[in-house]
Structures are given as structure tokens and as C-alpha cells.
BAVEXMAR-710424 format. One record per atom (N, C-alpha, C, O): residue in three letters; atom name; x, y, z. Coordinates in nm, 4 decimals. Atoms other than C-alpha are relative to their C-alpha. Layout:
Ala|CA|X|Y|Z;
...
This chain:
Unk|N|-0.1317|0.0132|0.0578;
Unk|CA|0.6321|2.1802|1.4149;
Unk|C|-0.0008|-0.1152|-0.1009;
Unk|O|-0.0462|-0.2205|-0.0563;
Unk|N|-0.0285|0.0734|0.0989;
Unk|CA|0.7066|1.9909|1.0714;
Unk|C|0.0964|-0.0893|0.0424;
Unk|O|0.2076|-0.0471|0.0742;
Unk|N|-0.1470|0.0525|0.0275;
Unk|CA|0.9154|1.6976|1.0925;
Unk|C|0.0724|-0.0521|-0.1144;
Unk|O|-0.0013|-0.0983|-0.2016;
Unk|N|-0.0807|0.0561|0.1248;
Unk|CA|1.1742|1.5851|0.8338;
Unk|C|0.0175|-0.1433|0.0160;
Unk|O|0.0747|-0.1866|0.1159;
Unk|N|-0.0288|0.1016|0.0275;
Unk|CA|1.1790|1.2691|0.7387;
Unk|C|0.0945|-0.0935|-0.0755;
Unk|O|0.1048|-0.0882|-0.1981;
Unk|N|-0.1574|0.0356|0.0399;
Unk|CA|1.4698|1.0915|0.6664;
Unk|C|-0.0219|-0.1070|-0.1301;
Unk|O|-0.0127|-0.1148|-0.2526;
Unk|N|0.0627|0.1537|0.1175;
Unk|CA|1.3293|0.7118|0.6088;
Unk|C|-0.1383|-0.0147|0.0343;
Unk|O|-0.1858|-0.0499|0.1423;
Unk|N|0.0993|0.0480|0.0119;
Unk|CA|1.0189|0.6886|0.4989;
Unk|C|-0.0769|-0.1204|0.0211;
Unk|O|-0.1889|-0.1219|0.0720;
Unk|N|0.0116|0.1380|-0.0740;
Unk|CA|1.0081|0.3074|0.5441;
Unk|C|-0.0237|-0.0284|0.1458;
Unk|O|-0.1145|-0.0918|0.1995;
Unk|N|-0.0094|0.0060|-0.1863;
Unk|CA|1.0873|0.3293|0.9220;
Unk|C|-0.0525|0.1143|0.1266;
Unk|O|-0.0559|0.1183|0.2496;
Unk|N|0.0387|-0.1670|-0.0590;
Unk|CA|0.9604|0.6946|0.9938;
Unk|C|0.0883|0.0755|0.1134;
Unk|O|0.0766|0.1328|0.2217;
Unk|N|-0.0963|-0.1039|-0.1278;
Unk|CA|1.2604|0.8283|1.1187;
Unk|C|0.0578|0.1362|-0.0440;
Unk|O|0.1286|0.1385|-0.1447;
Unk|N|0.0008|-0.1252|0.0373;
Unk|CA|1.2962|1.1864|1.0955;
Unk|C|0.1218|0.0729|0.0274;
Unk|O|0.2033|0.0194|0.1025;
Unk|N|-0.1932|-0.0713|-0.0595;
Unk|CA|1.6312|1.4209|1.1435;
Unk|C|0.0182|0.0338|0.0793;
Unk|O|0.1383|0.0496|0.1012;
Unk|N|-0.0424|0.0102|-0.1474;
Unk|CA|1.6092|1.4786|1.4642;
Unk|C|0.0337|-0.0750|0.0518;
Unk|O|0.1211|-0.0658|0.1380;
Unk|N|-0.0212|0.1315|-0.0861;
Unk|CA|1.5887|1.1378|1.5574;
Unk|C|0.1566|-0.0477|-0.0569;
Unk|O|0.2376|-0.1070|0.0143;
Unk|N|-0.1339|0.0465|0.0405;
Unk|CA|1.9050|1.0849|1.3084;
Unk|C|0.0978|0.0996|0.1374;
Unk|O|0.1822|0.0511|0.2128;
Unk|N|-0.0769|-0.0908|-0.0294;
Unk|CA|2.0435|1.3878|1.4725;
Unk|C|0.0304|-0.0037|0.1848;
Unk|O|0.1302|0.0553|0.2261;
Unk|N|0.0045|0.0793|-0.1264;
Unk|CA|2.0040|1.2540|1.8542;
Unk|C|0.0846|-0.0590|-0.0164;
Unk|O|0.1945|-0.0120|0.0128;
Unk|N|-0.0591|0.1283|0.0115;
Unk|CA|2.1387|0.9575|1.7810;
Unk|C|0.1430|0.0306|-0.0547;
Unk|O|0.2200|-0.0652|-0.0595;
Unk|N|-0.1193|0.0365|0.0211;
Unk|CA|2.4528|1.0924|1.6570;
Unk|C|0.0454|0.0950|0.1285;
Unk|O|0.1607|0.0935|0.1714;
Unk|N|-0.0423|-0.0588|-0.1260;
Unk|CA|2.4545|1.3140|1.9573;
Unk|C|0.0125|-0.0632|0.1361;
Unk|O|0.0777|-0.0193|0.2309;
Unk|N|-0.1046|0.0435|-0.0891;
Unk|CA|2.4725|1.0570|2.1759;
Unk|C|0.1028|-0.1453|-0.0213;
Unk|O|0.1157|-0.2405|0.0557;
Unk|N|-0.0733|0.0375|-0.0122;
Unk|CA|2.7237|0.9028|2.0110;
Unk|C|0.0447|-0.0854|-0.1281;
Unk|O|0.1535|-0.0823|-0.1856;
Unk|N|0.0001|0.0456|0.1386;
Unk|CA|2.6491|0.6906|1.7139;
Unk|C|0.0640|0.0722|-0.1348;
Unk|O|-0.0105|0.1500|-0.1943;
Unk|N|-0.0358|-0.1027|0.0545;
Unk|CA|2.8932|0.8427|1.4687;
Unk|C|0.0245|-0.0641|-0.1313;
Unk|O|0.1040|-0.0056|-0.2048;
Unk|N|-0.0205|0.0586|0.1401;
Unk|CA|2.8845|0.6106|1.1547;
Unk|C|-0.1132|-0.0803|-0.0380;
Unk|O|-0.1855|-0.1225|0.0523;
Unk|N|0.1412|0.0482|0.0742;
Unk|CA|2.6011|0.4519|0.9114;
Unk|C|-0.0066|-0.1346|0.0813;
Unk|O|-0.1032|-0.1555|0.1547;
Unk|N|0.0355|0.1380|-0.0960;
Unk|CA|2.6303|0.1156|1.0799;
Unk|C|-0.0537|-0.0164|0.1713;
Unk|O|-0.1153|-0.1079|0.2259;
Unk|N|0.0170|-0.0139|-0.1350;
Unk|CA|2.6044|0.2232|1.4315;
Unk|C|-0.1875|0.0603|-0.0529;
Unk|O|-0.2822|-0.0125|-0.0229;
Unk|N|0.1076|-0.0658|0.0177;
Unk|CA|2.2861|0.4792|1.2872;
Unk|C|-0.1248|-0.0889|-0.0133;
Unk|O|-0.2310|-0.0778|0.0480;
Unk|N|0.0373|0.1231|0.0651;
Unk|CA|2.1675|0.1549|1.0932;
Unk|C|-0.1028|-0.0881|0.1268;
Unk|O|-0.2229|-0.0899|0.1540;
Unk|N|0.0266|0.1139|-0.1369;
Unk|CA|2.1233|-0.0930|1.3940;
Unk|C|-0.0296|0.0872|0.1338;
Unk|O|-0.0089|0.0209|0.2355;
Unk|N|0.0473|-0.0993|-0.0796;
Unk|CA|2.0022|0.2286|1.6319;
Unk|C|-0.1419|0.0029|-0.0537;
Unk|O|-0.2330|-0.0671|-0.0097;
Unk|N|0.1099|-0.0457|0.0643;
Unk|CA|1.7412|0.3556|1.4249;
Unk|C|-0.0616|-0.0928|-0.1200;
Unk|O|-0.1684|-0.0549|-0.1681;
Unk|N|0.0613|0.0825|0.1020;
Unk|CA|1.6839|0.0509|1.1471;
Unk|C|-0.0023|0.0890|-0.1247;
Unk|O|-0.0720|0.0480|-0.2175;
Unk|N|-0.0249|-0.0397|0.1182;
Unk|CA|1.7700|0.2913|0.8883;
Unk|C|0.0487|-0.0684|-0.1076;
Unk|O|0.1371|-0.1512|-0.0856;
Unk|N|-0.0139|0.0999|0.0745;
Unk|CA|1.7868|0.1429|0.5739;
Unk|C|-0.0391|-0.1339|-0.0087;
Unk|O|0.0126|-0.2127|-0.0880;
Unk|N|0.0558|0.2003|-0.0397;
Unk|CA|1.6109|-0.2177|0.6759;
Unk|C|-0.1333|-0.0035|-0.0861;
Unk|O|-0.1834|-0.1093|-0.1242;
Unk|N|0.1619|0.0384|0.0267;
Unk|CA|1.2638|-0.1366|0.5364;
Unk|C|-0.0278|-0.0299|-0.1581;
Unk|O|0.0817|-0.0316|-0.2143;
Unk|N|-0.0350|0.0203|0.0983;
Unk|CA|1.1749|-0.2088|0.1960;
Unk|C|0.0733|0.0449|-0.1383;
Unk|O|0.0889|-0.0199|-0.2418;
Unk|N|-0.0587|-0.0994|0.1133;
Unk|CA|1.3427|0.0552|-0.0258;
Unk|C|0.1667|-0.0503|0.0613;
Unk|O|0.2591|-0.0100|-0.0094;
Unk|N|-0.1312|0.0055|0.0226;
Unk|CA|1.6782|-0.0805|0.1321;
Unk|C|0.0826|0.1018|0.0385;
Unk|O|0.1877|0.0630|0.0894;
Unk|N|-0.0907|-0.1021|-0.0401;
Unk|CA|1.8363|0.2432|0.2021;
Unk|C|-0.0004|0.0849|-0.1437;
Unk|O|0.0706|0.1851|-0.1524;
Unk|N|-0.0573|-0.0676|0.1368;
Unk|CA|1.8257|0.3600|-0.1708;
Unk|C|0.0135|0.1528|0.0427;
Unk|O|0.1009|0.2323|0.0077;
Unk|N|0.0247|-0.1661|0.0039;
Unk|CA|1.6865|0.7036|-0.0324;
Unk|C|0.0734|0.0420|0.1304;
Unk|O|0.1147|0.1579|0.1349;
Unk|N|-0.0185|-0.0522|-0.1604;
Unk|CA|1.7948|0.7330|0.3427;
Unk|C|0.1017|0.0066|0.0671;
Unk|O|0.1190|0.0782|0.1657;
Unk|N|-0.1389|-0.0034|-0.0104;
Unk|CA|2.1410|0.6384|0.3521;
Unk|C|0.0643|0.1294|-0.0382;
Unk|O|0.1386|0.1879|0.0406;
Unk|N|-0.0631|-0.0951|0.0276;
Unk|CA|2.2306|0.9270|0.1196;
Unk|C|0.0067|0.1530|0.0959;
Unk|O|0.0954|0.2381|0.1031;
Unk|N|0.0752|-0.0827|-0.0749;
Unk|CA|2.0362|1.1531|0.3527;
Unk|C|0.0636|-0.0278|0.1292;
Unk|O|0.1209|0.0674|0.1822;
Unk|N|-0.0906|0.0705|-0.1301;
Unk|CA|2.1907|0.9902|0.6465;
Unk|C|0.1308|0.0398|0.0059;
Unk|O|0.1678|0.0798|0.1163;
Unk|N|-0.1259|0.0027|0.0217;
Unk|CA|2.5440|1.0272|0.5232;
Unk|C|0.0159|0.1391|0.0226;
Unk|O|0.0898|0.1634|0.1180;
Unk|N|0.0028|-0.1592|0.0263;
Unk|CA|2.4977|1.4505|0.4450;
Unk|C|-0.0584|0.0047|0.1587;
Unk|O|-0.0294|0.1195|0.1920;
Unk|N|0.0203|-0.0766|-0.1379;
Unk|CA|2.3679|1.4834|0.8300;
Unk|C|0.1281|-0.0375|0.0660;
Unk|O|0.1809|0.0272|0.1565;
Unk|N|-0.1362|0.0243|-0.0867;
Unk|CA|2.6795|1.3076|0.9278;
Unk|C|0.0893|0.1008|-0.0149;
Unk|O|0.1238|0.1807|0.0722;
Unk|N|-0.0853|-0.1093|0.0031;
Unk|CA|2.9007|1.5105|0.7664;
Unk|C|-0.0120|0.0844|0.0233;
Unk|O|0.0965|0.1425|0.0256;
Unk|N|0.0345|-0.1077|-0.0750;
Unk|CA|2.7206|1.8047|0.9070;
Unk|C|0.0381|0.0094|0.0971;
Unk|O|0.1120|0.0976|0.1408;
Unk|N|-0.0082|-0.0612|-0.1521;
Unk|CA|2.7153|1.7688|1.2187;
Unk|C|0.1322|-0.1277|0.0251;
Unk|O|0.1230|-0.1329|0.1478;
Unk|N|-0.1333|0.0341|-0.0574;
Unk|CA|3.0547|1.5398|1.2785;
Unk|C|0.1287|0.0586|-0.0864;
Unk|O|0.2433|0.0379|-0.0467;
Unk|N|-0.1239|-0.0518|0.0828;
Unk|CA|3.2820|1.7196|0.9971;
Unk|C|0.0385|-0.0881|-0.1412;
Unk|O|0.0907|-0.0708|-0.2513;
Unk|N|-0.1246|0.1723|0.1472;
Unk|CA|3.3821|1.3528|0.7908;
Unk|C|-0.0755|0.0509|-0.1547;
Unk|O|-0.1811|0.1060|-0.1856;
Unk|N|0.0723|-0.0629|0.1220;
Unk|CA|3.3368|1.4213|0.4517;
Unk|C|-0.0927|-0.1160|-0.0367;
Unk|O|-0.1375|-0.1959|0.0454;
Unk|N|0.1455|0.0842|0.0893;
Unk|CA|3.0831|1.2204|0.2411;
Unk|C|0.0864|-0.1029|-0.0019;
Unk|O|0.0845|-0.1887|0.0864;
Unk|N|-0.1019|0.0875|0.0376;
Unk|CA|3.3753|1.0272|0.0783;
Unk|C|0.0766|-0.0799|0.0716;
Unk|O|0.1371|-0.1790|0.0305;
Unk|N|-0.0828|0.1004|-0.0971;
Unk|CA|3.5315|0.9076|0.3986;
Unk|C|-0.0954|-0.0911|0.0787;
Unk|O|-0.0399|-0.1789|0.1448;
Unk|N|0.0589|0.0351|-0.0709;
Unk|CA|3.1959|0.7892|0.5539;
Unk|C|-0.0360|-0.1414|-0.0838;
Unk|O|-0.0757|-0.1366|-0.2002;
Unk|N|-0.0133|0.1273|0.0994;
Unk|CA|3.1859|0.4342|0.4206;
Unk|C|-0.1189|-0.0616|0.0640;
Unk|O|-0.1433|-0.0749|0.1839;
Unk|N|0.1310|-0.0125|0.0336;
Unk|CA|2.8352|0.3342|0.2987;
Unk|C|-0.0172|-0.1989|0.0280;
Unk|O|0.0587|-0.2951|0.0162;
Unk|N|0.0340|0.1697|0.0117;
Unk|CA|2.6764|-0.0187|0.3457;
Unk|C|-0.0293|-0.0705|-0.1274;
Unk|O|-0.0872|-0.0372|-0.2309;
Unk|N|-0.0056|0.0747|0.1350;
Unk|CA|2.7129|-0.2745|0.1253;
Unk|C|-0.0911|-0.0376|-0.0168;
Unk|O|-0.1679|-0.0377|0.0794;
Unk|N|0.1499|0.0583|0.0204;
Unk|CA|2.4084|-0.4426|-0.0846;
Unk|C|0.0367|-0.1248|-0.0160;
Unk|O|0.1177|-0.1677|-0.0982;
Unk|N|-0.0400|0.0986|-0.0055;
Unk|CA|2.4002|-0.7488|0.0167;
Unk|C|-0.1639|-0.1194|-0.0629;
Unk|O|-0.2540|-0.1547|0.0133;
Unk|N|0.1489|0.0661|0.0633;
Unk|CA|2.0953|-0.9676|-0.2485;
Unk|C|0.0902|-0.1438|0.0264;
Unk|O|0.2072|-0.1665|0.0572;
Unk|N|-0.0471|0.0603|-0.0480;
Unk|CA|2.0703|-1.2848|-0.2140;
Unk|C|0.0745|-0.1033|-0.1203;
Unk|O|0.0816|-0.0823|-0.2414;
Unk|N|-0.1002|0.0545|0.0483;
Unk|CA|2.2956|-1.5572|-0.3060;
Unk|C|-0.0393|-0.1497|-0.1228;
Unk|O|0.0210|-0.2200|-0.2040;
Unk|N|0.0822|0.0801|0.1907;
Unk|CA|2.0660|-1.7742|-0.5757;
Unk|C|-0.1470|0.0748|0.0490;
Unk|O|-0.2004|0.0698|0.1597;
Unk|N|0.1188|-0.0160|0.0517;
Unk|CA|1.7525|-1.6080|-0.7102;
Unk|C|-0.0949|-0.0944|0.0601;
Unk|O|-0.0781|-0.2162|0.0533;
Unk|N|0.0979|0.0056|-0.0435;
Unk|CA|1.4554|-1.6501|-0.5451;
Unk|C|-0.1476|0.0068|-0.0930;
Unk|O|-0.1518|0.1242|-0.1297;
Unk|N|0.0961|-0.0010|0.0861;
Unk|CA|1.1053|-1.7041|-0.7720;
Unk|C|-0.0756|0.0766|0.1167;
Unk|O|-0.0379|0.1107|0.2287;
Unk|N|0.0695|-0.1098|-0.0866;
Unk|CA|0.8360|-1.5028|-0.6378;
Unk|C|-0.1177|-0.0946|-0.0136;
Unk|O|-0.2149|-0.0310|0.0270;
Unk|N|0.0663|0.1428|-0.0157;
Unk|CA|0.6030|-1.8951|-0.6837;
Unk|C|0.0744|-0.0418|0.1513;
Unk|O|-0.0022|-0.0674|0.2442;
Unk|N|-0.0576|0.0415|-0.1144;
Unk|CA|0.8710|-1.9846|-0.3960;
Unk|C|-0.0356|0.0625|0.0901;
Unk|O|-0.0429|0.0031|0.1977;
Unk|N|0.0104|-0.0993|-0.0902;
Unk|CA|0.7957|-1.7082|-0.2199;
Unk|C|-0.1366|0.0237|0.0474;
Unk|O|-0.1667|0.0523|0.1632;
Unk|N|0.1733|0.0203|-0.0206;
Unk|CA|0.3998|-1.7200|-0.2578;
Unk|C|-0.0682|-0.1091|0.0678;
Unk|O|-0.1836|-0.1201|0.1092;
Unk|N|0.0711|0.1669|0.0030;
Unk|CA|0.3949|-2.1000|-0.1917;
Unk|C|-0.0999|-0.0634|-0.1060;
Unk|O|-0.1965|-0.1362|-0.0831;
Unk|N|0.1327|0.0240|0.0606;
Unk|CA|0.2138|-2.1376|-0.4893;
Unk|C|0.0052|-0.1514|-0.0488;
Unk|O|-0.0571|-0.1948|-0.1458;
Unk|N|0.0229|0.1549|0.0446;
Unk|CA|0.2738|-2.5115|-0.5063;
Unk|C|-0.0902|-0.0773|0.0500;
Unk|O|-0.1736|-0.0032|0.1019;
Unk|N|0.1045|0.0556|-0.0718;
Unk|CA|0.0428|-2.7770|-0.3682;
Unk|C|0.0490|-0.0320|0.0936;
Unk|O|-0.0105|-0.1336|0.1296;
Unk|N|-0.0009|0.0109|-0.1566;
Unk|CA|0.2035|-2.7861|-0.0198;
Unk|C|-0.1132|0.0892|0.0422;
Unk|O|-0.1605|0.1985|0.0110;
Unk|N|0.1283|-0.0375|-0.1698;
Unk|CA|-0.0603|-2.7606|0.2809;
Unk|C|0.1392|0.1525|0.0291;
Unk|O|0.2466|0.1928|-0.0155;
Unk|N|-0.0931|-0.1497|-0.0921;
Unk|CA|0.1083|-2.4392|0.4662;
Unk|C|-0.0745|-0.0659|0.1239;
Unk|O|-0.1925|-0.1001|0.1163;
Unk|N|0.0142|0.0378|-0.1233;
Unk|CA|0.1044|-2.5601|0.8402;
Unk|C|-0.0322|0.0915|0.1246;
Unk|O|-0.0429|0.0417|0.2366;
């Protein structure tokens, strides 16, 4: 059997979305913090949308009422030297 893959990042497939709203999880935030959908590095660009269209399948809500997570970057720019350590600090 093929599975579908939802998020590629986290390897969660539509069954596993589709569980999870069966027992009970019935909105992206609950799905989110269940399954880590959306956490891995793409963010959700692809898996949310995909996420959202099984909801409305299988609970009825339309697309438009299922309210999407916000992008939350961060709050001063980050260098990617900061991020490497590429200064002359020791790393401990």
C-alpha cells in the first residue's frame, strides 16, 4: 500500500492526518502540536494547505473558516556569521 504524504519534513502521511482528526483533533493547531505539522524546515508552506483540504473533508468547515497559522520570523534579523559562530569565540 502507497502512502500519501502530507509533510514531507516530518513524514506524516494522510492517514496519520486523518486519525488524528478522528480522534478528535479538529483544527490546524491542535493537528500542528499532535503531529508537528508544519515545524520542520519548509514551515508549513506545503502541508498546511494540504492539511486544511483534509479538514474540510472529513469535518465539513470550509477552507475559509479554518483559520491558518500565523508566520511568526524573527523579531531582528539574524546573520547567518551569528549563526555559524564564525567569530573567534572558543565554542564550549
Amino acid at each position: 500500500m502507497k502512502r500519501s504524504i502530507v509533510c514531507r519534513c516530518e513524514d506524516i502521511s494522510e492517514e496519520d492526518v486523518i486519525q488524528a482528526i478522528e480522534e478528535g483533533y479538529t483544527d490546524i493547531e491542535e493537528l500542528r502540536k499532535k503531529l508537528r505539522i508544519g515545524m520542520g524546515p519548509c514551515q508549513g508552506r506545503v502541508c498546511i494547505q494540504l492539511v486544511a483540504r483534509i479538514l474540510e473533508r472529513k469535518t465539513g468547515k470550509k477552507i475559509s473558516k479554518i483559520p491558518l497559522p500565523t508566520v511568526r520570523p524573527p523579531l531582528v534579523p539574524v546573520s547567518l556569521g551569528t549563526l555559524a559562530c564564525e567569530n573567534d569565540e572558543k565554542e564550549i
